[in-house]
Phi, psi and omega in degrees: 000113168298152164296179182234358193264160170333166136215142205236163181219105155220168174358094188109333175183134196232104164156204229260149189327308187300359186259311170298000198250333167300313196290325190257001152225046149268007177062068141252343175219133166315127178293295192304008188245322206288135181263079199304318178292350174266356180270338180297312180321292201323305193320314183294306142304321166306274170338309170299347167298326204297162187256256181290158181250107186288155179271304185282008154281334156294316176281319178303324175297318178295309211303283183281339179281343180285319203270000157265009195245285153001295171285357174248345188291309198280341200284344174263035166244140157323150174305153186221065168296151190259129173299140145341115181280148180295129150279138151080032194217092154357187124285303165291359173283296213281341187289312196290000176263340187290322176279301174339304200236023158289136152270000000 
């Protein structure tokens, strides 16, 4: 049975979106290797070719392009380890570093 998802062809991967976005969250294909403006792009051309625009090939595309864009944010935001409190560090410290970089 073929998908029914988009099929995109970029850097790296040729077939149908709902497939990149498994391989990439099995870990088999790195996210940060998938380039998503180039995938937006391929698409766009594609639609644009296009005579009619089906909705529901569109929306199965926002669907998944929304949940790999997710998936490359969390994997490029930092761990959300709680920073060490400083010793020995105010209150009136903490006011005068706060005031240091207002603008």
């Amino acid at each position: 049975m073929e998908s029914q998802a988009p099929r995109v062809s970029v850097e790296g991967f040729d077939g149908p979106l709902d497939l990149l976005l498994e391989l990439v969250e099995e870990k088999k294909l790195d996210i940060l290797t998938v380039r998503l403006g180039d995938l937006a792009d391929a698409y766009l051309a594609r639609v644009r070719a296009m005579a009619e625009l089906p909705a529901d090939e569109v929306s199965a595309f926002l669907a998944l392009a929304s949940r790999l864009v997710l998936l490359k944010a969390r994997s490029l935001l930092p761990s959300l380890e709680p920073i060490p409190d400083e010793e020995g560090e105010s209150e009136e410290d903490l006011r005068l570093r706060l005031l240091e970089y207002a603008i």
